[in-house]
C-alpha positions as CSV (number, residue, x, y, z in Angstrom):
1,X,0.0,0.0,0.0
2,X,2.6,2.2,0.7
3,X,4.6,1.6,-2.8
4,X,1.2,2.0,-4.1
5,X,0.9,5.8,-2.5
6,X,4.3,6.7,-3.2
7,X,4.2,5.6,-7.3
8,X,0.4,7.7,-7.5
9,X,2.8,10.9,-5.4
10,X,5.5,10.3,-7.9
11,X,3.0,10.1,-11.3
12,X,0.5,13.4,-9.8
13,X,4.3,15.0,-9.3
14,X,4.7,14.2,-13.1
15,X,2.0,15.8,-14.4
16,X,2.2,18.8,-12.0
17,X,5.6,19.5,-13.2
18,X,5.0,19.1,-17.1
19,X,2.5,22.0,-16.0
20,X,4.8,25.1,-16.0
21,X,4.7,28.1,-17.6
22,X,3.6,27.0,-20.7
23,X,0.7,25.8,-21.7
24,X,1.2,22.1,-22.5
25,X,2.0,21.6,-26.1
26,X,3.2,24.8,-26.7
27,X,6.6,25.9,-27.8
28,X,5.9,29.1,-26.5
29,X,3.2,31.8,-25.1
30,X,3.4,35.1,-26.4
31,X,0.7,37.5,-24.5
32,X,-1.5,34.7,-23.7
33,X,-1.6,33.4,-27.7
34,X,0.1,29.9,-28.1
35,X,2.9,28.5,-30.4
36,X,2.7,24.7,-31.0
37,X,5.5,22.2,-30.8
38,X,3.8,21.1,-34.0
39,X,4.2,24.6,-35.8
40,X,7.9,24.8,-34.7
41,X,9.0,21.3,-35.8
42,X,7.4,22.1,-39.6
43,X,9.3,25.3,-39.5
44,X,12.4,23.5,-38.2
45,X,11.7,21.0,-41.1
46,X,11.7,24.2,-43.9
47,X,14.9,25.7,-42.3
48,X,16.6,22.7,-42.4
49,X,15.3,21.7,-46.2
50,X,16.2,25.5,-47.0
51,X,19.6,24.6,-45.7
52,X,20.3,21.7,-47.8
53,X,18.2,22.2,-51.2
54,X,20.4,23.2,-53.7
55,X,23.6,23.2,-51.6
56,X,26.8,20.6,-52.2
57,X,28.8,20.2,-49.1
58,X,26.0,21.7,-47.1
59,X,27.3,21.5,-42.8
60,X,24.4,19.6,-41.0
61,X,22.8,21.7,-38.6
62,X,22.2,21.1,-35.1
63,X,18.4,19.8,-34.3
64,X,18.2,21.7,-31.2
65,X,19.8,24.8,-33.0
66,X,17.1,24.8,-35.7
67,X,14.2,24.5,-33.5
68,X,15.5,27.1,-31.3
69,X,15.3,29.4,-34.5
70,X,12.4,28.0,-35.7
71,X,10.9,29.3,-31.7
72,X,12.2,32.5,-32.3
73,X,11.0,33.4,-35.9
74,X,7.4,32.1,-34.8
75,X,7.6,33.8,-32.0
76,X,8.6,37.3,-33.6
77,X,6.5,37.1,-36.1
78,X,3.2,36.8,-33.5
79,X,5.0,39.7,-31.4
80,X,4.8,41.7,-34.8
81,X,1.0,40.6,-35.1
82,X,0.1,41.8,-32.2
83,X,1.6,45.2,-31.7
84,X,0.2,45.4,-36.0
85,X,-2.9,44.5,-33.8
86,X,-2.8,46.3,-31.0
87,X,-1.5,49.6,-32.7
88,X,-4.5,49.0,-35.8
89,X,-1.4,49.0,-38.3
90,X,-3.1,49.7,-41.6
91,X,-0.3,47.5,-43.6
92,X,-0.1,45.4,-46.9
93,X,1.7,42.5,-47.3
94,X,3.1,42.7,-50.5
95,X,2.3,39.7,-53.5
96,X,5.8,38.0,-53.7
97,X,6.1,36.8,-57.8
98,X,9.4,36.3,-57.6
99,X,11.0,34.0,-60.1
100,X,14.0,33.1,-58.0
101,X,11.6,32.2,-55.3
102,X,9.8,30.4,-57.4
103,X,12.3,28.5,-59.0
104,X,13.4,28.0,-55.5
105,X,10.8,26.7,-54.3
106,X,10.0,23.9,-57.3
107,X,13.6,22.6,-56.2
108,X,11.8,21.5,-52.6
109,X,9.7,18.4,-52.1
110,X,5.8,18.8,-52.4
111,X,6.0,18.1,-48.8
112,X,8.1,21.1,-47.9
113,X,6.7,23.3,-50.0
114,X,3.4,24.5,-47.8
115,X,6.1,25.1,-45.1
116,X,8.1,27.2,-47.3
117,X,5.2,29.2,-49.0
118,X,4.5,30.0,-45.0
119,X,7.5,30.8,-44.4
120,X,8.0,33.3,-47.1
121,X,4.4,34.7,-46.0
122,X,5.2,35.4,-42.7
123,X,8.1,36.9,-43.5
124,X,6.8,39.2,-46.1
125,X,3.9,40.1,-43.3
126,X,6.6,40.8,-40.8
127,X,8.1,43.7,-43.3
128,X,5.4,44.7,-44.1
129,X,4.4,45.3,-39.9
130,X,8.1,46.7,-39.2
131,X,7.6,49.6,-42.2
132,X,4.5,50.5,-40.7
133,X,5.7,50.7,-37.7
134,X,8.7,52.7,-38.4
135,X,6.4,54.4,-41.0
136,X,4.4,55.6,-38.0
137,X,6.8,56.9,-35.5
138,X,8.8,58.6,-38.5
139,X,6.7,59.5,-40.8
140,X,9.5,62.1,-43.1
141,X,11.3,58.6,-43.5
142,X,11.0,57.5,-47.0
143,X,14.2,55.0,-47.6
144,X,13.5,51.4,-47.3
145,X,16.3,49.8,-45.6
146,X,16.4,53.3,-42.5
147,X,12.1,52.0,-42.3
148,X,13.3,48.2,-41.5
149,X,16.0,49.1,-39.0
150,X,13.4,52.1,-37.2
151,X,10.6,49.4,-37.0
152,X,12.6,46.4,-35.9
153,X,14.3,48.3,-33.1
154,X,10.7,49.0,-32.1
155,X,9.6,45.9,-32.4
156,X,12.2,44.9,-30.0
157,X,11.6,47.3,-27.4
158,X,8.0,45.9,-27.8
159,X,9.0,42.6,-27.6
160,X,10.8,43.5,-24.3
161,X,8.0,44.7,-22.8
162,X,5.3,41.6,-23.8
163,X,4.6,38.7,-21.7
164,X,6.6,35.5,-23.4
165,X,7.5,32.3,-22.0
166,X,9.3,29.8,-23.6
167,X,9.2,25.8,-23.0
168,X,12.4,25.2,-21.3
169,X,13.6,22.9,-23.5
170,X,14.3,25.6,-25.7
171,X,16.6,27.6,-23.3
């Protein structure tokens, strides 16, 4: 009986402890909204396909490395989304026809291509939120490249200031 009472205190301790800051099954929290493990491990999966398509002699990357950046670049792009949000950025994300892009991207699987085409979407919709951004606090600013630096060191001061937790395993 008393093995018994002891295994049940060591499995409720279990699954008190997988309860942390996190929600369960996310990756990470930003301001209350979740990121999936699921969503970082196909992200991972485009990095690392975006790493190796194409590329003779390409170094293996670290697993834990790419999910760590695959984290990250989900969870900037959701800080972006909700300061667009919060601030009711009036911003266009722009059509990408790009034939280099394009031709990139028929070089990839089928399979990796959805993650791909998100990819390049997010990342278009995350320029698109920094000019704005910039565009707002500066609005004499007309040069492209002084609008992306303006907007992302706002974003960062923003992203300083908003609630996000990371699953430990990613550090």
């Amino acid at each position: 009986a008393f093995k018994s009472r002891i295994l049940g205190l060591v499995v409720i301790a279990g699954l008190l402890s997988a309860c942390g800051s996190v929600h369960p099954g996310a990756a990470a929290v930003v301001a209350g909204e979740p990121i999936s493990m699921e969503d970082v491990d196909s992200m991972a999966a485009t990095f690392c396909a975006l790493n190796v398509s194409g590329q003779e002699g390409t170094v293996m990357l670290d697993n834990a490395e790419v999910r760590r950046q695959a984290v990250m670049s989900l969870v900037v792009a959701e800080v972006a989304d909700q300061v667009a949000a919060d601030r009711k950025l009036d911003y266009k994300v722009p059509d990408v026809s790009n034939p280099e892009i394009e031709a990139f991207r028929e070089m990839l699987k089928a399979e990796q291509r959805a993650g791909f085409d998100l990819l390049i979407e997010q990342n278009q919709r995350y320029s698109a939120i920094v000019i704005e951004i910039a565009r707002a606090a500066n609005p004499d600013v007309t040069e492209l490249e002084v609008l992306l630096e303006i907007g992302k060191a706002e974003l960062a001061q923003e992203f300083e200031k908003m609630d996000v937790k990371f699953d430990p395993r990613f550090g």
